[in-house]
C-alpha positions as CSV (number, residue, x, y, z in Angstrom):
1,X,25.1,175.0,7.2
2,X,25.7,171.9,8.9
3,X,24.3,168.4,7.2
4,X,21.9,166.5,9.3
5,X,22.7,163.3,7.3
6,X,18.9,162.3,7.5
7,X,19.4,159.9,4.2
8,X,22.3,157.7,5.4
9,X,21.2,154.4,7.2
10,X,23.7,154.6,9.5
11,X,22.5,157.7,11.0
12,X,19.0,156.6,11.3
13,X,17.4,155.8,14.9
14,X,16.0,152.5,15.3
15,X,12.6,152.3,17.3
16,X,13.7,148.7,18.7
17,X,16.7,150.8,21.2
18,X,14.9,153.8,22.2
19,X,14.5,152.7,25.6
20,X,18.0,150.9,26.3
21,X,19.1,152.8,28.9
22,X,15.6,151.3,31.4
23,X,16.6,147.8,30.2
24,X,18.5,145.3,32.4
25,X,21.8,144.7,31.4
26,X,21.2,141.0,30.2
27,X,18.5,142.2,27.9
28,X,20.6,145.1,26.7
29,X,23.2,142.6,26.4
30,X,21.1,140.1,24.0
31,X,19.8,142.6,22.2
32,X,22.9,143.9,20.4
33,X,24.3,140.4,20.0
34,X,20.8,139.7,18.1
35,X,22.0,142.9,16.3
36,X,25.3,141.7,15.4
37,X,24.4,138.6,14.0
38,X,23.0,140.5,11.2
39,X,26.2,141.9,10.3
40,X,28.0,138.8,8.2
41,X,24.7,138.6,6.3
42,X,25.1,142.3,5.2
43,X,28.6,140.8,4.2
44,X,27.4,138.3,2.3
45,X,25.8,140.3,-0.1
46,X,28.9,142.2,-0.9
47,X,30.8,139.2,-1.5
48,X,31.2,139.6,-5.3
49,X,32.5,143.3,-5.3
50,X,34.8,142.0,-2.4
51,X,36.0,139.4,-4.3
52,X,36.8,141.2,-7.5
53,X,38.3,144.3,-5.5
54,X,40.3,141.4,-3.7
55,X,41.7,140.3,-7.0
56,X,42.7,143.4,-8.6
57,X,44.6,144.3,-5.6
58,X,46.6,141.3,-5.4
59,X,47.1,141.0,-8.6
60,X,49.0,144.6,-8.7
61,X,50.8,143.2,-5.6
62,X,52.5,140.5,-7.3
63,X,54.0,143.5,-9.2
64,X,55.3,144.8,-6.4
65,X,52.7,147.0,-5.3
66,X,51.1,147.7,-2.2
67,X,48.0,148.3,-0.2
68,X,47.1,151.4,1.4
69,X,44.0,151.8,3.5
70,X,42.9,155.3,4.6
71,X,40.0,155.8,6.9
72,X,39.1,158.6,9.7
73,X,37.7,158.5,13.4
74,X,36.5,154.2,14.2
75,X,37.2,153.4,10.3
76,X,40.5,154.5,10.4
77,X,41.5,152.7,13.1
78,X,40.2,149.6,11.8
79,X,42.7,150.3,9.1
80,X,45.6,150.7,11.0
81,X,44.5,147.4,13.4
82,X,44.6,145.0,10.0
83,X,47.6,146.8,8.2
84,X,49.5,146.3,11.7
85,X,49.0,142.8,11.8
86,X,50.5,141.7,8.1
87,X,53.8,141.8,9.4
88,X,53.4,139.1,12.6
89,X,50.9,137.5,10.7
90,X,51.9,137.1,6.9
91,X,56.0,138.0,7.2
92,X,55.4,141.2,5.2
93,X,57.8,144.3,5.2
94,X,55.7,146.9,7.1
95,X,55.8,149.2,3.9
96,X,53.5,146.4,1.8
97,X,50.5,147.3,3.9
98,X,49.7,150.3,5.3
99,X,47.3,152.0,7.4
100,X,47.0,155.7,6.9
101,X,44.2,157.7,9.5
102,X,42.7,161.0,9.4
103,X,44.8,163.4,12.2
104,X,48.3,160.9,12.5
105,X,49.2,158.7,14.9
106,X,47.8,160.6,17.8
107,X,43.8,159.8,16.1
108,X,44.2,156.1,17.1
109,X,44.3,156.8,20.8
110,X,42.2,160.0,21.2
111,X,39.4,161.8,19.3
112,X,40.4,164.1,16.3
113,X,37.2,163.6,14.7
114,X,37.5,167.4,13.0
115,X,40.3,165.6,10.9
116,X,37.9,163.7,8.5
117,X,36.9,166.9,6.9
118,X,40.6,167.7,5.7
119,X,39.9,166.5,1.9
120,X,43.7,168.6,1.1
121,X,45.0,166.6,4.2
122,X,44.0,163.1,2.5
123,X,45.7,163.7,-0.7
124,X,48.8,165.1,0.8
125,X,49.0,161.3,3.0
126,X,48.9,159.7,-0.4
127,X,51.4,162.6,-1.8
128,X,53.9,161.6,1.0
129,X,53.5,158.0,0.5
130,X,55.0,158.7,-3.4
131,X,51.5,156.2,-4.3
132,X,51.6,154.9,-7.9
133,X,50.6,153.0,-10.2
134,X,51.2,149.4,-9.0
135,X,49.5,150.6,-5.8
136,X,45.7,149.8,-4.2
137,X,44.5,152.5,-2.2
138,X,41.3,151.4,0.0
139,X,39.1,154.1,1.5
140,X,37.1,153.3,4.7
141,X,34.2,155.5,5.3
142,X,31.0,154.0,7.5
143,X,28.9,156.8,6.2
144,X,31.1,156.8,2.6
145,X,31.5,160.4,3.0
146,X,34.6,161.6,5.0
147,X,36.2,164.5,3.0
148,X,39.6,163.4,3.8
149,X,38.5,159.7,2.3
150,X,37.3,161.4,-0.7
151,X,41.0,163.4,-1.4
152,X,42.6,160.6,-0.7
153,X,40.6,158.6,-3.5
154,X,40.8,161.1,-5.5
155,X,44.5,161.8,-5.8
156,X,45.4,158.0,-5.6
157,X,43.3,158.0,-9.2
158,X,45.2,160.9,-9.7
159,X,48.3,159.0,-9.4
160,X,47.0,155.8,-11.7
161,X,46.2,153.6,-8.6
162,X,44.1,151.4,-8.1
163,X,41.3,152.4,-5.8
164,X,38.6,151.0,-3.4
165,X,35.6,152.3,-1.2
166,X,34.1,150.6,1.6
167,X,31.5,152.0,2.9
168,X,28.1,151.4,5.0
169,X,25.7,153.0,3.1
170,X,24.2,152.6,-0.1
171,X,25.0,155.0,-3.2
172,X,27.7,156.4,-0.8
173,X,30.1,159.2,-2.9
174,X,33.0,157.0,-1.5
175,X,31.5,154.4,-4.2
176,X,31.9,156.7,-7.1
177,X,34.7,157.9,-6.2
178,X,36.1,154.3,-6.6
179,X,36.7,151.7,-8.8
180,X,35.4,149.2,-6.9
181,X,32.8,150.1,-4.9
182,X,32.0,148.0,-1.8
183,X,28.6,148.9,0.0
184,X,27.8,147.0,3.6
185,X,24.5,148.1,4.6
186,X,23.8,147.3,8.4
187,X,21.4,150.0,9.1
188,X,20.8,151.9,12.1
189,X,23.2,151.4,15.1
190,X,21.9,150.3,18.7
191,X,23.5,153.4,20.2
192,X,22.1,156.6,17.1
193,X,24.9,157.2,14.7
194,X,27.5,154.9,16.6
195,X,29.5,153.6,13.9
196,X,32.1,151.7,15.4
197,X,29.3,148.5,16.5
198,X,27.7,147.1,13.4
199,X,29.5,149.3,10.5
200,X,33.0,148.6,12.6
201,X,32.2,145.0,12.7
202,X,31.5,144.7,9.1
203,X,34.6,146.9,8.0
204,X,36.8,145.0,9.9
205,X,35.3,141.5,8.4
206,X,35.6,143.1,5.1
207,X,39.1,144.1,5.9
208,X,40.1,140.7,7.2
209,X,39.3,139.5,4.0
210,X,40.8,141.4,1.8
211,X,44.6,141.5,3.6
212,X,43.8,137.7,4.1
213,X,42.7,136.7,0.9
214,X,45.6,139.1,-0.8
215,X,48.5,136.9,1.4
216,X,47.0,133.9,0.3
217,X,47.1,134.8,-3.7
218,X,50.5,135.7,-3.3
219,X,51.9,132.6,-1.5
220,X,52.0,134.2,2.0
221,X,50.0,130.8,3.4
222,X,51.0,127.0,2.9
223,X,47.3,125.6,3.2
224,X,45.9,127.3,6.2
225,X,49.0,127.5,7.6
226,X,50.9,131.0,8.7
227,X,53.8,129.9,6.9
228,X,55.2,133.1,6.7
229,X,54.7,134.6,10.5
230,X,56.8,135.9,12.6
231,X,57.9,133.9,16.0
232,X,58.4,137.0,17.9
233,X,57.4,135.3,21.0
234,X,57.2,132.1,22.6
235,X,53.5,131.3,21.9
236,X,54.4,132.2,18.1
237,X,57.6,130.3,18.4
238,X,55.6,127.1,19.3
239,X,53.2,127.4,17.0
240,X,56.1,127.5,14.3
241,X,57.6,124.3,15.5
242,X,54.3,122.9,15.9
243,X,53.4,124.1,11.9
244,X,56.7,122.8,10.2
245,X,56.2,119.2,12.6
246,X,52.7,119.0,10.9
247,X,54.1,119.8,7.3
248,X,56.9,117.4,7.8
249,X,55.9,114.6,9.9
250,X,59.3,115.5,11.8
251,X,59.4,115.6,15.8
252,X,59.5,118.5,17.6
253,X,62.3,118.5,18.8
254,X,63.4,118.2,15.1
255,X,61.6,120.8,13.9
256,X,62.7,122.8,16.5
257,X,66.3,122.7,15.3
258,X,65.5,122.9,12.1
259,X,64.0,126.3,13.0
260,X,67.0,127.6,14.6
261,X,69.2,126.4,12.0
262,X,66.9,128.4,9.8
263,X,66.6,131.6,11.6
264,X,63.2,130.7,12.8
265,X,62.0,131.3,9.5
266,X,59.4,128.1,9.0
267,X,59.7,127.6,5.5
268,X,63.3,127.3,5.2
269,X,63.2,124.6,8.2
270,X,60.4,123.0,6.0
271,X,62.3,122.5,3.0
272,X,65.6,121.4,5.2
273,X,63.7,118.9,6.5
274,X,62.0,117.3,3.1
275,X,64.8,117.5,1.2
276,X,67.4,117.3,3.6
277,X,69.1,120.1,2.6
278,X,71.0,123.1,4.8
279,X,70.1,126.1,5.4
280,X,71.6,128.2,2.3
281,X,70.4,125.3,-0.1
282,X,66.3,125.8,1.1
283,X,66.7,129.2,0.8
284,X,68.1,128.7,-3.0
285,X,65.5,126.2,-3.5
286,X,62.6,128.8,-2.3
287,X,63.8,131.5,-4.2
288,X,63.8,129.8,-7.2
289,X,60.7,128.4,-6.9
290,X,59.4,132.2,-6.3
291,X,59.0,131.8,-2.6
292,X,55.9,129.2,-2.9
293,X,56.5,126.3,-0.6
294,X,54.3,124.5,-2.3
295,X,55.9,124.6,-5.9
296,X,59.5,124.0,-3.8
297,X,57.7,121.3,-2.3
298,X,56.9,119.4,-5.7
């Protein structure tokens, strides 16, 4: 028999949209950024489970582990989006965070929406990814129930590691399933049972904090300053030079060499230019300060 989710708030119709499609577009328009706005308020009041999820996952990081996130249909793409953009953004090997969805590669540009209900098919993802014990594994779930969440979960504990639930819905089975349970409550969509608008918005502000938040702890930032990103391209490139000119008071044109000289990598050129040192001698310097500009600074 199939479940008509009537409980979860998510699914719920709201009386406030049940004549958008006779509205002008401007109204329409108003009306679901008026619905939005509530969204970082629902976030608030998950702040405390975010933050102590936030810190237990780090702190297996700095052991060497890494973070996993596994999510189906809109959540699982939200997933992928943030684990894709550690590497530009925070210098990470693309191993350190991951993004695992529900049907492969080929759910992120089409629907395989039957692939949520695969609970076999998310413990075998966490099978193949050899997930231990230093590792966090983050489930995404809007409605906190996708079967293939739930296996995942469930063999990551399995396997000793940490685990996570983010869901949208209160007393969701994705919550105790979890260690740490993270609950967003948005309510009804705009659009019935559309998931990707508010509960998309509010996993993807839950997500930026908790990759953001776990580069920070481990030394991936120098202040608010992408110390350890990628310049893959010439706006990145700029914005390098621009960062280490800041942190060093040098020129641009000094930091810019200092930046080739170090292989573009911003720290390095940072520490060059401080301490006047080349190349090999930052990078000795960094590594024995751990990698923390700010301890190789002092």
């Amino acid at each position: 028999m199939i479940d008509p989710l009537p409980e979860l708030s998510t699914e719920q119709s709201d009386p406030r949209y049940s004549q958008i499609d006779r509205l002008p577009t401007a109204q329409l328009a108003r009306l679901m950024n008026q619905a939005d706005a509530a969204v970082p308020a629902a976030v608030a009041v998950a702040v405390p489970a975010i933050s102590d999820a936030i810190d237990a996952i780090s702190a297996r990081m700095a052991k060497g582990g890494r973070l996993l996130y596994v999510g189906a249909g809109t959540s699982g793409r939200l997933a992928v989006l943030d684990a894709s953009e550690c590497p530009p953004t925070f210098g990470t090997d693309p191993e350190l965070v991951v993004g695992i969805i529900a049907g492969g590669p080929d759910a992120l540009t089409r629907s395989i929406e039957g692939a949520e209900d695969d609970a076999e098919a998310g413990a075998a993802a966490l099978g193949a990814l050899e997930v231990g014990e230093l590792d966090s594994v983050v489930g995404v779930s809007a409605s906190g129930r996708a079967p293939f969440v739930l296996g995942a979960l469930a063999e990551a504990a399995r396997r000793g590691a940490l685990t996570a639930g983010l869901s949208c819905n209160e007393g969701a089975p994705l919550s105790a399933a979890a260690e740490h349970a993270i609950e967003v409550v948005v309510g009804p969509e705009v659009v019935t049972g559309s998931t990707r608008l508010k509960a998309g918005t509010a996993q993807k502000l839950v997500l930026n904090m908790i990759s953001t938040i776990s580069m920070v702890r481990l030394g991936r930032t120098y202040g608010n300053k992408m110390i350890e990103m990628s310049a893959m391209n010439s706006k990145l490139a700029g914005r390098a030079v621009r960062m280490v000119s800041d942190i060093t008071g040098a020129d641009h044109d000094a930091a810019g060499e200092a930046l080739d000289a170090a292989g573009g990598q911003a720290k390095i050129a940072v520490l060059m230019l401080k301490h006047g040192l080349d190349a090999d001698g930052a990078r000795a310097l960094l590594q024995s300060h751990g990698e923390r500009l700010s301890d190789a600074l002092s």
